[in-house]
N, CA and C atoms as a LAMMPS dump frame, in Angstrom:
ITEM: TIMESTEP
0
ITEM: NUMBER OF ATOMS
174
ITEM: BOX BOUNDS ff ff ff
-5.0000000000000000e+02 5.0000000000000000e+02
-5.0000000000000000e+02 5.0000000000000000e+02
-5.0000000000000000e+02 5.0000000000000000e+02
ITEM: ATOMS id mol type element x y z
1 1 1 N -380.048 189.452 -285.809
2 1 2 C -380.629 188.366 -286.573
3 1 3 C -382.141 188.512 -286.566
4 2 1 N -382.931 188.589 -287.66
5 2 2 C -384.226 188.019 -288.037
6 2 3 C -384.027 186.971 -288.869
7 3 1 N -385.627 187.054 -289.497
8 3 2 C -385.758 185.64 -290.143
9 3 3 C -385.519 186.182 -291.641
10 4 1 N -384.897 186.909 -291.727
11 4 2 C -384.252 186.944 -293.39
12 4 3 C -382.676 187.607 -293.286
13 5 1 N -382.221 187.794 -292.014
14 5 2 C -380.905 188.402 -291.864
15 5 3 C -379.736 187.959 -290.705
16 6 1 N -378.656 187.853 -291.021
17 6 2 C -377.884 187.156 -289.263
18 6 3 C -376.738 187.541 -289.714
19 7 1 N -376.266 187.871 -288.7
20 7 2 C -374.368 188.024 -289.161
21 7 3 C -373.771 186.542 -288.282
22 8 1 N -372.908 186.011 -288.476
23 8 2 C -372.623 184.185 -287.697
24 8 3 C -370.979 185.148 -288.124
25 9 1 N -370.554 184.851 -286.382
26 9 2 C -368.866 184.465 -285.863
27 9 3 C -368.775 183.571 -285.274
28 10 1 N -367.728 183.074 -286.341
29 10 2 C -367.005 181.629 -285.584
30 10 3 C -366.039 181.392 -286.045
31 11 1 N -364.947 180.314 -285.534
32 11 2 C -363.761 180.168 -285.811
33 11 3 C -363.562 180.141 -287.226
34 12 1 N -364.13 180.25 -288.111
35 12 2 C -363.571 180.628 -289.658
36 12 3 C -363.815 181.921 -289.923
37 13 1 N -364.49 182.833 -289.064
38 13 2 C -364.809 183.917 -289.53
39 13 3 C -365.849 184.687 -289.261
40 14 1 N -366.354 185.737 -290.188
41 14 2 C -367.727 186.49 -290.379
42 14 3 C -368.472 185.775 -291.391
43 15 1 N -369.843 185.569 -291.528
44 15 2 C -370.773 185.187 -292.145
45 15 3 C -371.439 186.326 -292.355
46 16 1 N -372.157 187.421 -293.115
47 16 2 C -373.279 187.813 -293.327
48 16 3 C -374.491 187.144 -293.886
49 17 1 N -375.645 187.091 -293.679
50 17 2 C -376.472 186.099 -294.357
51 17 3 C -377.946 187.332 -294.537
52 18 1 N -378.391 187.123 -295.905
53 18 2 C -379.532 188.425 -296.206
54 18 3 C -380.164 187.471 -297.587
55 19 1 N -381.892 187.135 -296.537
56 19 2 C -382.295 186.394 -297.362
57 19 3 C -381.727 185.211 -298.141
58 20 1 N -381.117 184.766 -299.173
59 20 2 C -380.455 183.692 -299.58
60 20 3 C -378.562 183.777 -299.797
61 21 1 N -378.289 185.492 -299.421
62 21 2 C -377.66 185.47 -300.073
63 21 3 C -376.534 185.753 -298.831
64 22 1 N -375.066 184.532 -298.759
65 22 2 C -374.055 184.828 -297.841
66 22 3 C -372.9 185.251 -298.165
67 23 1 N -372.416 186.262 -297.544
68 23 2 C -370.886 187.036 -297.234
69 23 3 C -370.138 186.208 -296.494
70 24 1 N -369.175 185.604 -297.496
71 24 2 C -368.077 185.606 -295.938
72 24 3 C -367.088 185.822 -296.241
73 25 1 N -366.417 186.327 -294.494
74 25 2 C -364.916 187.052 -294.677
75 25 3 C -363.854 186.01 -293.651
76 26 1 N -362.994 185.414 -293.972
77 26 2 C -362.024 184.571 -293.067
78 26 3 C -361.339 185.729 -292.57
79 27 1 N -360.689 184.961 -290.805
80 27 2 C -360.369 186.187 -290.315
81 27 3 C -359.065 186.66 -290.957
82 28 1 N -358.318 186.046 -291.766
83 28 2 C -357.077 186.879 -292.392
84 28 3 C -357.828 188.249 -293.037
85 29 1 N -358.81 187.973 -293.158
86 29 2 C -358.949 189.655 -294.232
87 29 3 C -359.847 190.405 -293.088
88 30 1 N -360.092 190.276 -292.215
89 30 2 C -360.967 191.052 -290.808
90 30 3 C -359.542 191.496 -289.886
91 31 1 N -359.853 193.212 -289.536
92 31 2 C -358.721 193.499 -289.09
93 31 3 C -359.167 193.812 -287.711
94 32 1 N -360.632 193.75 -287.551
95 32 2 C -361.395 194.136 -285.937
96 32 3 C -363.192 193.869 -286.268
97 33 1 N -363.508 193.645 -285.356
98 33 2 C -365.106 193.295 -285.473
99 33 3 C -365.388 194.426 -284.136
100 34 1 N -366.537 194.981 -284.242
101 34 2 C -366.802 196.08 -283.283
102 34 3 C -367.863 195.431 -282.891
103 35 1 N -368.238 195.713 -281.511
104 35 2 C -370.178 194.83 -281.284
105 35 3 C -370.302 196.028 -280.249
106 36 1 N -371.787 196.254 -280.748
107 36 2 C -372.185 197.553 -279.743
108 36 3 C -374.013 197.116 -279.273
109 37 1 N -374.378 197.567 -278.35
110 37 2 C -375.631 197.237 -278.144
111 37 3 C -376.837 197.88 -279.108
112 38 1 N -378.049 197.661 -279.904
113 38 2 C -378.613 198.107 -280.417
114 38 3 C -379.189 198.883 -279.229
115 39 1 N -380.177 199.794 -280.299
116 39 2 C -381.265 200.495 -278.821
117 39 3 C -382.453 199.749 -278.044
118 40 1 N -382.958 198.185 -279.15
119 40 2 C -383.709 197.787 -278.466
120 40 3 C -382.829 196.576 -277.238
121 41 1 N -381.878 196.907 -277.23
122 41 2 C -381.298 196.158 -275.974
123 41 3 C -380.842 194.527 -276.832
124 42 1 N -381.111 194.565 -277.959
125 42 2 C -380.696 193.264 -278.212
126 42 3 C -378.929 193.224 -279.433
127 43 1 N -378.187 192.364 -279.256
128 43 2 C -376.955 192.217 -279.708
129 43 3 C -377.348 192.802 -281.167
130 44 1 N -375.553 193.876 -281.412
131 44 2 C -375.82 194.16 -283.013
132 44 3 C -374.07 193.778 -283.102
133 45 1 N -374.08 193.052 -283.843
134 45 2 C -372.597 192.877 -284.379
135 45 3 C -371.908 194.059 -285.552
136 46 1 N -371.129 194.605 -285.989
137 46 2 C -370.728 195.505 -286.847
138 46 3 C -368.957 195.645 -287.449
139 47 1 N -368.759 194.911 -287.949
140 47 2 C -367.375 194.726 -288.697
141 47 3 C -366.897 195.773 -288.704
142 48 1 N -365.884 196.048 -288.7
143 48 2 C -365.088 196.952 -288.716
144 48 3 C -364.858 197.375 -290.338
145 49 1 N -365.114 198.355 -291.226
146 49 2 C -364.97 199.1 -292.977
147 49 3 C -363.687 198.926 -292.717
148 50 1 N -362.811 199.107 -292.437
149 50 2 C -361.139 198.612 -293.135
150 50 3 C -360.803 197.064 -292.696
151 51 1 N -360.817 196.553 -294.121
152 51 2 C -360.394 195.032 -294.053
153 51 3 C -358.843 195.116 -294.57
154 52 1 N -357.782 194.01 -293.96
155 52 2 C -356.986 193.94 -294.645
156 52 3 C -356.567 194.278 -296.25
157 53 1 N -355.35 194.181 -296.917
158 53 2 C -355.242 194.47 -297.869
159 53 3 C -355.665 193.11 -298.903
160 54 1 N -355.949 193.259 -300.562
161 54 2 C -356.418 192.128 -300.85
162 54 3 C -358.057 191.69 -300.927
163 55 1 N -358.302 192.387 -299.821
164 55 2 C -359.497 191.558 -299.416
165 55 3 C -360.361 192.491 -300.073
166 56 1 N -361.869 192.134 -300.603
167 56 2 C -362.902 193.045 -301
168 56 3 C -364.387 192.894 -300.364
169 57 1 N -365.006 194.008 -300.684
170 57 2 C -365.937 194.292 -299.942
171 57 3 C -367.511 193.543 -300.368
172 58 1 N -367.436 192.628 -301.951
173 58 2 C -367.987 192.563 -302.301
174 58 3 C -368.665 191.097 -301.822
């Protein structure tokens, strides 16, 4: 998260948020969320590229 970017998990789901503009995915169409440490030591969240079927990327 900065101040123009955040990914938000919570019980409805994934949020992407970039500048004004939000993604979201409910977890029926999320088949795994991966979270790995960035290099500066601070949290990076990273969805997993295969979403259920149905679901789009857009």
């Amino acid at each position: 998260m900065d101040k123009h970017n955040a990914v938000v998990v919570d019980a409805a789901g994934v949020a992407f948020e970039m500048y004004d503009i939000t993604v979201d995915f409910p977890w029926p169409e999320i088949r795994s969320v991966h979270y790995s440490r960035a290099p500066t030591a601070r949290p990076s969240w990273s969805p997993s590229s295969t979403l259920t079927a149905g679901s789009t990327n857009a």
